[in-house]
C-alpha positions in Angstrom: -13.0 -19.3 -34.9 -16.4 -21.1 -35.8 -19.2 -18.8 -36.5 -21.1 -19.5 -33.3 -17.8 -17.8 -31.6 -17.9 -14.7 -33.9 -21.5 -14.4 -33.7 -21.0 -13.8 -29.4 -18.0 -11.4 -30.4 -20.3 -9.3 -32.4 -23.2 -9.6 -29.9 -20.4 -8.4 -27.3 -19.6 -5.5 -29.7 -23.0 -3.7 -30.0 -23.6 -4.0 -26.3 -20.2 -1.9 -26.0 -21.2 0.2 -28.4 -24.9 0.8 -26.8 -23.2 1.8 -23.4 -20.4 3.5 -24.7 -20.8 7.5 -23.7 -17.7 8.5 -26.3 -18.8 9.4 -29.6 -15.1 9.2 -31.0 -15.2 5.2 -29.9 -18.5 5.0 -30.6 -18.0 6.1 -34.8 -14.9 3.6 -34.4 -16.7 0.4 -33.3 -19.5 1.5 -35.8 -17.4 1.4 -38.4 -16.2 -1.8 -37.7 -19.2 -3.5 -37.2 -20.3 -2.0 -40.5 -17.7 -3.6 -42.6 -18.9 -6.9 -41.4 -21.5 -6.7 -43.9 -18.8 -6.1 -46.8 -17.4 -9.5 -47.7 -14.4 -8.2 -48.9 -13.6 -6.5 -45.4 -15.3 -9.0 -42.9 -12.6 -11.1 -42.3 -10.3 -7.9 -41.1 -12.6 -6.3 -39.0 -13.1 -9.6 -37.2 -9.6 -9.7 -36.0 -9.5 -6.3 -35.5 -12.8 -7.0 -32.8 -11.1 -9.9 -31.2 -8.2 -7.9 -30.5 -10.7 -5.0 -28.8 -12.4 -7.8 -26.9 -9.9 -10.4 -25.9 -10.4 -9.4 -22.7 -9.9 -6.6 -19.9 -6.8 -4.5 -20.3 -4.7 -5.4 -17.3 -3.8 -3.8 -14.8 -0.2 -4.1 -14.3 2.5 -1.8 -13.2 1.3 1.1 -11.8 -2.2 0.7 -13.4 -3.0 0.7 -17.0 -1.5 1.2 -20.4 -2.5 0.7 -23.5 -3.9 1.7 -27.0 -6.6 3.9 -27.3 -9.9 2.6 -29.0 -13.5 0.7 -28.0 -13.5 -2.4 -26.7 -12.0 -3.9 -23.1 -8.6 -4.4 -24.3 -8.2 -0.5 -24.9 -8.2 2.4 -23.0 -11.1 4.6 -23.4 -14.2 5.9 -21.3 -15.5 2.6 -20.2 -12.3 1.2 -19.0 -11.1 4.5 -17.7 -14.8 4.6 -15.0 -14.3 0.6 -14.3 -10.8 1.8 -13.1 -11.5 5.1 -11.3 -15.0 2.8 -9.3 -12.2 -0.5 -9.1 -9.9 2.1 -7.2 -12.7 3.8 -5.3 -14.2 0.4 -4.5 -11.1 -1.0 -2.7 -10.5 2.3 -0.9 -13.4 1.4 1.0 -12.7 -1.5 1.8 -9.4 -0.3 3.3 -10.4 1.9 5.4 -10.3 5.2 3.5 -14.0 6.2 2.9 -14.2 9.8 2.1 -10.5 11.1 1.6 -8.9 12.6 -0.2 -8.0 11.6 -4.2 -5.5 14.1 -6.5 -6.0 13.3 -10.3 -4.2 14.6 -12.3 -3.6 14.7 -16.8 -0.8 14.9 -19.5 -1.7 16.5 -22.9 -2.7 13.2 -24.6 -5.7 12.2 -26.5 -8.7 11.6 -24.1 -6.8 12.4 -21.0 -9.0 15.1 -19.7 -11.7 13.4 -20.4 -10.6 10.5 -18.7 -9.5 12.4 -15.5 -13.0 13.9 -15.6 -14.6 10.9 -15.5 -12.7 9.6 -13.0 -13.3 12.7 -11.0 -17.0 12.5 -11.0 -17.2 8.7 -10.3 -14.9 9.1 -7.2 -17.3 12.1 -6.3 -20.0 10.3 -6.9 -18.5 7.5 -4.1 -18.2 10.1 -1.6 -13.9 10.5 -1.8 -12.9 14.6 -1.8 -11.7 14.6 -5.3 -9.3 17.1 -6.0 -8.6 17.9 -10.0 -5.8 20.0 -11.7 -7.2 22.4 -13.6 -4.7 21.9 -16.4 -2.5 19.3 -17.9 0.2 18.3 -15.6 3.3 16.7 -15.1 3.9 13.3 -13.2 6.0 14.3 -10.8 3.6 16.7 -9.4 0.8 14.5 -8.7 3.1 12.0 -7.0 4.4 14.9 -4.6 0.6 16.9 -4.2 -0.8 13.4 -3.5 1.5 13.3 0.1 1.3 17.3 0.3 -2.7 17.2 0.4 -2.9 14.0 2.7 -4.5 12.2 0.3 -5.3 8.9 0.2 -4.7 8.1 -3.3 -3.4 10.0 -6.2 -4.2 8.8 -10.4 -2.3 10.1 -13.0 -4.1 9.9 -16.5 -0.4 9.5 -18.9 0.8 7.0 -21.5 4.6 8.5 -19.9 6.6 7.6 -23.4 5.1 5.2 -25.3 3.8 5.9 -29.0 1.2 8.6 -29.8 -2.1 6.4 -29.7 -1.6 4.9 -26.2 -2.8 6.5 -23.1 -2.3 5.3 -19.4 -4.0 5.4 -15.6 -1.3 5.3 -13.1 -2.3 5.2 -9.1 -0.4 6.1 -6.0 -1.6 5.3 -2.5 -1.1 8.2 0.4 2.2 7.8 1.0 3.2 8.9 -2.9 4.4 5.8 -3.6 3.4 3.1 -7.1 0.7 0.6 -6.5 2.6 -3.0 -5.7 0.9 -6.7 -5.2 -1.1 -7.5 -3.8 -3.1 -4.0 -4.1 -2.7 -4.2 -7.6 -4.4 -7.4 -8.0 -6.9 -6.3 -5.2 -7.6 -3.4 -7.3 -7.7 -5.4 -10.4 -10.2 -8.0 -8.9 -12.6 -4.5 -7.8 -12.5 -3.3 -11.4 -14.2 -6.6 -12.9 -17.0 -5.7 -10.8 -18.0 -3.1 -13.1 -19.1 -3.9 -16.7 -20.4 -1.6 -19.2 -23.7 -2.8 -17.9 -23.2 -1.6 -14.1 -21.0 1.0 -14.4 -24.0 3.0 -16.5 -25.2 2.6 -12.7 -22.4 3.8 -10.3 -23.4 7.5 -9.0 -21.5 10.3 -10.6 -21.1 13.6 -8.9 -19.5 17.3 -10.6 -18.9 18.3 -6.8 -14.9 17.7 -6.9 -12.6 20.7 -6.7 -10.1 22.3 -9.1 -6.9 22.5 -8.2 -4.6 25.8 -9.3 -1.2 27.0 -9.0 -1.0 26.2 -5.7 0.0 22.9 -6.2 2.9 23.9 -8.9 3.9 26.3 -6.4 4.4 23.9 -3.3 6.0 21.7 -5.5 8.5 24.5 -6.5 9.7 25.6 -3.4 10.3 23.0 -2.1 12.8 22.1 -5.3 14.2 25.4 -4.6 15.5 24.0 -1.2 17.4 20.9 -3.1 20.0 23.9 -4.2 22.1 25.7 -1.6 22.5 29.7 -2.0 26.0 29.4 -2.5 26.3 26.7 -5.1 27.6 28.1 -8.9 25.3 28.4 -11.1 26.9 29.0 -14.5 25.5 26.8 -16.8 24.3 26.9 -20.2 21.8 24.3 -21.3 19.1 23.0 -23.7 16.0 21.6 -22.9 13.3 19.7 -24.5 10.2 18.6 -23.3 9.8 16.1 -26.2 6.1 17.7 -26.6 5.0 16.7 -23.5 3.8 19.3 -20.5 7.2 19.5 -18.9 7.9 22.8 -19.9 6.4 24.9 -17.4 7.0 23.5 -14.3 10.8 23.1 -15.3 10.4 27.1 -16.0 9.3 27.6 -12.7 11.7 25.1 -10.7 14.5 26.8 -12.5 13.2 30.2 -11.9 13.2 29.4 -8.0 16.2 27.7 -7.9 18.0 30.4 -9.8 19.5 28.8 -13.1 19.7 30.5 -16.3 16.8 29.9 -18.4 16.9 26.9 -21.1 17.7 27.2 -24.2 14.4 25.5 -24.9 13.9 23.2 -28.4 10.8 25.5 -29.4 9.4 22.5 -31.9 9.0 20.4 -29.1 8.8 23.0 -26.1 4.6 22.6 -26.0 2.3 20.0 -25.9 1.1 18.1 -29.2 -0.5 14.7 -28.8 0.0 13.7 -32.0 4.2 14.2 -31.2 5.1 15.5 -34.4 9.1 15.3 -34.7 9.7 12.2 -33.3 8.4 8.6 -34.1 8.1 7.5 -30.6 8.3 10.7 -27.8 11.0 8.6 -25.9 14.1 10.5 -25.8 16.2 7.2 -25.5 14.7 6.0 -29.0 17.0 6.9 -32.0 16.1 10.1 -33.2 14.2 11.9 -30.9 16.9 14.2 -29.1 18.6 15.6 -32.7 17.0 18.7 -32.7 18.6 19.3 -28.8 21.7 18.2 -29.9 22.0 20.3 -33.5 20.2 23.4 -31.1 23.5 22.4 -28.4 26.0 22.8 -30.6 25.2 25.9 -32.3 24.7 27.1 -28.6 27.7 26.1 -27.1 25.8 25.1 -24.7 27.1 22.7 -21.8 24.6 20.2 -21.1 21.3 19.1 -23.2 18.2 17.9 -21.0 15.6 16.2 -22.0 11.9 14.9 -20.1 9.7 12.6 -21.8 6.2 13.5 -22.3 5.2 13.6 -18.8 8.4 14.1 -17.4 9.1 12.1 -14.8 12.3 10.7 -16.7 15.2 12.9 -17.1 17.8 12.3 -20.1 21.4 14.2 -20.5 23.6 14.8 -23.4 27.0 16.4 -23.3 30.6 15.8 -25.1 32.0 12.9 -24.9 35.0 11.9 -26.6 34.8 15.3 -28.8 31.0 14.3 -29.7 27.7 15.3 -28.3 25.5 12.1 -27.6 23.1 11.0 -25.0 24.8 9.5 -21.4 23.4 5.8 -20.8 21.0 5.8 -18.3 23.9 4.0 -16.4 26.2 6.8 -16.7 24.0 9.4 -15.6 23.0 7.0 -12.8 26.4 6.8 -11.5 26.8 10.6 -12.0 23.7 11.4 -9.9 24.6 8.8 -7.0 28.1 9.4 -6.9 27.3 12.9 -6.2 24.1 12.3 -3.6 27.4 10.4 -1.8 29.8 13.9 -2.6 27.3 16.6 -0.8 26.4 13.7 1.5 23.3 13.4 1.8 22.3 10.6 4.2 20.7 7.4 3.3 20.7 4.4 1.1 22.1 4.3 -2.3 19.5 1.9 -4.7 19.0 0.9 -8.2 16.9 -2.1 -10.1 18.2 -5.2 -11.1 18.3 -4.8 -15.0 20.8 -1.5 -13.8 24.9 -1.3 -13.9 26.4 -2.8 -11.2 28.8 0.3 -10.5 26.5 2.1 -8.3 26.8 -0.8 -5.6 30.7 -0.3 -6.1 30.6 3.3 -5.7 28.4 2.9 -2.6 30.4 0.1 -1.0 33.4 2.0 -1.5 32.3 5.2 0.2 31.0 2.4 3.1 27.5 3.8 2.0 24.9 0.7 1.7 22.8 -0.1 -1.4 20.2 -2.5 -2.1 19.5 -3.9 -5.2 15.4 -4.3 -6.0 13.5 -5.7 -9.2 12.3 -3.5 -11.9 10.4 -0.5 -11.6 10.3 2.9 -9.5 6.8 0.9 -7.4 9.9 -1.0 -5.5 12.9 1.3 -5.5 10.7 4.2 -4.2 10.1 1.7 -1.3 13.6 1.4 0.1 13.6 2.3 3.5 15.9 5.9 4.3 16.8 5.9 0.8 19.4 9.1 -0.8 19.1 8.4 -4.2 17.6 5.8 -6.3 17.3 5.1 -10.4 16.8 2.8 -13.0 18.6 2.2 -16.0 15.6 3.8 -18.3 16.6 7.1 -17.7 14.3 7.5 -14.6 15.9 9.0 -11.3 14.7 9.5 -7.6 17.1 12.8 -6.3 14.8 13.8 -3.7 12.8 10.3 -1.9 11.3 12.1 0.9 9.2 14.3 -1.3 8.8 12.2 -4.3 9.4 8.6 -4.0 9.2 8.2 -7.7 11.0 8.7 -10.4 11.0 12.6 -11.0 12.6 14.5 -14.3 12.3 17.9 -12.7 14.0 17.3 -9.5 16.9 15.3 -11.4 17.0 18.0 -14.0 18.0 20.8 -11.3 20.4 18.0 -9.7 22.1 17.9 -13.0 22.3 21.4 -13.6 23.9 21.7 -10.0 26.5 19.4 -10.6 27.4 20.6 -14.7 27.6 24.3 -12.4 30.0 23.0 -10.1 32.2 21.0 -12.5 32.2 24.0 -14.8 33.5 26.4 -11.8 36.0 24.0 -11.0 37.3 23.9 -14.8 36.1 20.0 -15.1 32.7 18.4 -16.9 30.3 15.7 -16.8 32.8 13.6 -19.4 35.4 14.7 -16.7 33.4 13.0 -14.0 32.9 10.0 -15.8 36.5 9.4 -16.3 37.0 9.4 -12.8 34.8 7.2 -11.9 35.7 4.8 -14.2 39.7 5.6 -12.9 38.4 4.4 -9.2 36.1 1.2 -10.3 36.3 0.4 -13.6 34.6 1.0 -17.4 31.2 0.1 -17.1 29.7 0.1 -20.3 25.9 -0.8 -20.7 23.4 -1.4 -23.3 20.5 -3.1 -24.6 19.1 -5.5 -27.1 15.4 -4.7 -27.4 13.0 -6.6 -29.3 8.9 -4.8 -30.1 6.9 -7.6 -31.2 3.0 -8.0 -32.0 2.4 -11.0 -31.2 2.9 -11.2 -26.9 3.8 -15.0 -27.4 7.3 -14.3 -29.0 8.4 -12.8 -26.0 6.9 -16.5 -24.0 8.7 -18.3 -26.4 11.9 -16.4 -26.3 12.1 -16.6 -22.4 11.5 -20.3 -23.3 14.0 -20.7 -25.5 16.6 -19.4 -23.0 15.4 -21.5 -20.0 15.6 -24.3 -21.5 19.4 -24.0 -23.3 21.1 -21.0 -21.1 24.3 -19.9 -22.2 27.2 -21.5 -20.2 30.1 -19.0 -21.3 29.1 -15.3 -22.7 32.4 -13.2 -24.6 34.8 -16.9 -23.7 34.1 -15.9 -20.0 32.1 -18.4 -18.0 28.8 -17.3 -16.5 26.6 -18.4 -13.7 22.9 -18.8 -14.6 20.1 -17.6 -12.8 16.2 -18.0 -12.6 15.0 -15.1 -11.0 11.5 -16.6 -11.3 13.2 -18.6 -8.2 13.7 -15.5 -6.5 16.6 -14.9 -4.0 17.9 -13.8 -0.8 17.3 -10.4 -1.4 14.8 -10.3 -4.8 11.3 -12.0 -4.4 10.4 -13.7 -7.9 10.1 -12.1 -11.0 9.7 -13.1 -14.8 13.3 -12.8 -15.5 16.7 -14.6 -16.4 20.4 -13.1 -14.8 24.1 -14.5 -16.5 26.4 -13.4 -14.3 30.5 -13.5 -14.9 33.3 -11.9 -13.6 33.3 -8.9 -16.3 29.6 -9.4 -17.5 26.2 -9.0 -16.1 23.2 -9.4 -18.2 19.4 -9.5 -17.8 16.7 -11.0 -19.8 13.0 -9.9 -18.9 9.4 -8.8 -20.6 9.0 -5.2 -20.6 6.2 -4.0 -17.7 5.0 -1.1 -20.0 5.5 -2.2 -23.6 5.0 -5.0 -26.1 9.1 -5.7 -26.0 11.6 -8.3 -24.9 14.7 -6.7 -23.2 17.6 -8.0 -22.5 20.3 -5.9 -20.3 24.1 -6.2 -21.1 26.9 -4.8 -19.0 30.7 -5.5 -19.6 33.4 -4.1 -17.3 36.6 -3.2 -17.9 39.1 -2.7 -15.5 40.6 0.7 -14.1 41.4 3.0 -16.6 43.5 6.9 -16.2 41.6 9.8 -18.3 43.7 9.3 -21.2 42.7 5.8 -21.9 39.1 6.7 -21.4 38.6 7.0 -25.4 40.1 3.6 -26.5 38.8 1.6 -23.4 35.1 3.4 -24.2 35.8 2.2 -28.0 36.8 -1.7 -26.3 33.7 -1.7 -24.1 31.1 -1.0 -27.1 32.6 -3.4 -29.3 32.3 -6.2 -27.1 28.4 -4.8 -25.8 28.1 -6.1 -29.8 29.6 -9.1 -29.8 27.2 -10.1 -26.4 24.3 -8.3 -28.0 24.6 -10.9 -30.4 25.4 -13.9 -28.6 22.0 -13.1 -26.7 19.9 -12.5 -29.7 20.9 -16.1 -30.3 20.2 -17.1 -26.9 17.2 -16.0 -27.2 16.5 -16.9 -31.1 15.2 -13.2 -32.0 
């Protein structure tokens, strides 16, 4: 970088800094810019600028993500009002001048601020701005943004990703993720306003707080999901992996008349610093121990856990004599074999990077299922759908409320069915074996790659283009581009193998600096007693291809 270059960045610097309203950024970028006069620490805060201002953080699925800190790569105050006027801007243009707008907050760093800001900018643009009064979960705002005819509804969460990230996530009316070409519309809007004209865009404090009443819509209408008659002996664990899950579970299960959780009280309340686990996923190694160890000294039948804004839903029980976590896959098929059990009406769905047993189990019960890419913005689309999930733990149990993933609704789905197995003698494990007695082992897993540097991931997805595998495990497989798109898939960034036992998936993450890459083997038919040895089979081969792809791939 020639001097000339680094001189602009700096220049670029102050004039963030001299329109930046947050004094916590603010004492950030002044530090920075102060060790640029200290030899010895030039050369690192330089990078450290060009990282803040290598451009404007995009927005991507469902919004923004991203670390926060000053600059236009990060989220902070500046980003956050570009957003909220971007949004405003091209609800305008649409048509939708003056409606109404839910905001809502998790219990991160900044994210009340954020919503407040938000708040007052959409005010100030004439929209009817309603704001929880407290930190809330997901789920919530996805449902209150259809139950107060809104127009749009903005979540202020990072969902699961590390401590120092936060997030702006955008519904439109119908409850429903933000999809192209909005996004991009939406995107285009928010470049309209630099630091330099959003100091400009008219603010207003008259938006309204909203209370309990939206936690109380929300939770009875849960309570209807559970008939009067259906058991409700369950003993369970729950952790809200110190995110703001914990009270509205409280309440749904209160209405819908389970026994109170055995709640993990270290991570039962909110902490944004997420103090027990290193990233507050509960599918990362680690995080659901404390669940577990509180489960077994319990005896408790099922362990539940939200991530921090809980609209995922993860499940732990014995399997094979062992507590662990179910696969996202396994609770999938759980949850849609048993939408198709009580028969509720409707399509069965899940994403491409998902098991392929749900379509069996659907196409077997002459139920039809549609396959979609990545991400709750298109399976919440499918027309008349029952259930719908993806493989990273996130589940749609009731689609005509919430047509988004929603841990709270799932968690009272799974309660209902651990109830009913447990009055009929039989549990989730018992289930499973079934299932896999009717259409075969399914065993899934992942190879997952975090990187720095955004231009592995390129080069990996480069790597496999160019010199795809012909035969995965000795069985042959059939390549596929899905940046070609299909039939029934438009074109993603994305690259299926297909075989006769083996279905795998390698694609960017939406939401995280990672490369993932989605393996599935299936084994055939198997009785209850063989369910141990064949589970043993299927997880030694997910090795053997979990390497064979790593080398595709050259991570």
């Amino acid at each position: 970088m020639t001097d000339t270059t680094d001189e602009k960045l700096v220049d670029e610097a102050r004039a963030w800094l001299a329109a930046d309203p947050d004094e916590d950024t603010r004492r950030h970028l002044q530090q920075q810019l102060n060790q640029l006069d200290d030899p010895s620490l030039r050369e690192d805060a330089l990078e450290q600028l060009r990282t803040q201002f290598s451009g404007f953080l995009q927005f991507g699925t469902a919004g923004l993500r991203g670390k926060t800190g000053p600059g236009p790569s990060n989220m902070n105050r500046l980003v956050v009002g570009a957003a909220a006027a971007g949004i405003g801007a091209w609800l305008n243009e649409h048509g939708h001048a003056g409606g109404k707008v839910l905001i809502g907050y998790d219990a991160r760093w900044k994210s009340d601020e954020f919503a407040r800001d938000s708040a007052e900018i959409l005010a100030g643009q004439g929209f009817e701005v309603l704001l929880t009064a407290e930190t809330t979960a997901t789920p919530l705002v996805a449902f209150g943004t259809r139950h107060f005819e809104c127009v749009a509804g903005i979540v202020v969460t990072a969902s699961h990703n590390p401590p120092q990230d936060n997030g702006y996530k955008v519904y439109l009316g119908d409850g429903s993720q933000i999809i192209p070409p909005t996004d991009g519309e939406i995107a285009a809007h928010i470049q309209n306003f630099p630091p330099e004209k959003l100091k400009d865009v008219k603010r207003s404090p008259n938006y309204h707080l909203v209370g309990d009443e939206l936690q109380d819509a929300y939770t009875s209408h849960a309570a209807t999901l559970v008939p009067d008659d259906a058991p409700r002996d369950v003993v369970w664990v729950h952790s809200a992996m110190h995110g703001v899950g914990s009270k509205p579970m409280r309440a749904v299960v209160r209405a819908t008349s389970f026994p109170a959780a055995i709640e993990v009280p270290e991570q039962a309340e909110p902490d944004a610093d997420f103090p027990t686990v290193a990233f507050p996923n509960p599918e990362e190694k680690g995080a659901i121990d404390l669940a577990l160890a509180l489960a077994k000294s319990e005896g408790a039948d099922v362990v539940i856990a939200n991530d921090p804004d809980a609209d995922r839903c993860a499940v732990a029980t014995r399997i094979d004599g062992r507590w662990r976590m179910l696969t996202g896959d396994e609770l999938g098929a759980l949850l849609g074999d048993y939408t198709i059990r009580t028969g509720a009406p409707g399509v069965l769905a899940n994403s491409v990077v998902s098991s392929t047993l749900l379509r069996k189990i659907a196409h077997a019960a002459g139920r039809k299922h549609v396959t979609t890419l990545t991400g709750f913005k298109w399976i919440g689309r499918v027309p008349d759908m029952a259930f719908g999930y993806e493989e990273a733990i996130g589940y749609c149990c009731d689609p005509r409320t919430v047509p988004d993933k929603d841990g709270l609704t799932a968690a009272v789905t799974v309660l209902r069915l651990v109830a009913e197995l447990k009055a009929q003698g039989q549990t989730l494990e018992d289930r499973l074996n079934e299932i896999s007695a009717t259409h075969g082992l399914h065993a899934t897993s992942q190879l997952s790659v975090r990187v720095e540097d955004l231009s592995e991931i390129v080069d990996a997805m480069e790597r496999l283009r160019a010199n795809p595998p012909t035969h995965l495990l000795e069985e042959p497989v059939a390549y596929h581009d899905l940046l070609k798109g299909s039939d029934t898939l438009p074109p993603t960034d994305g690259v299926e193998l297909t075989g006769e036992s083996i279905h795998v998936v390698a694609r960017p993450s939406g939401t995280e600096p990672k490369l993932k890459c989605y393996l599935e083997v299936v084994l055939p038919p198997v009785d209850s007693a063989e369910g141990t040895a064949a589970r043993t089979l299927a997880a030694g081969l997910l090795n053997g291809l979990r390497e064979q792809m790593a080398e595709a791939l050259g991570v």
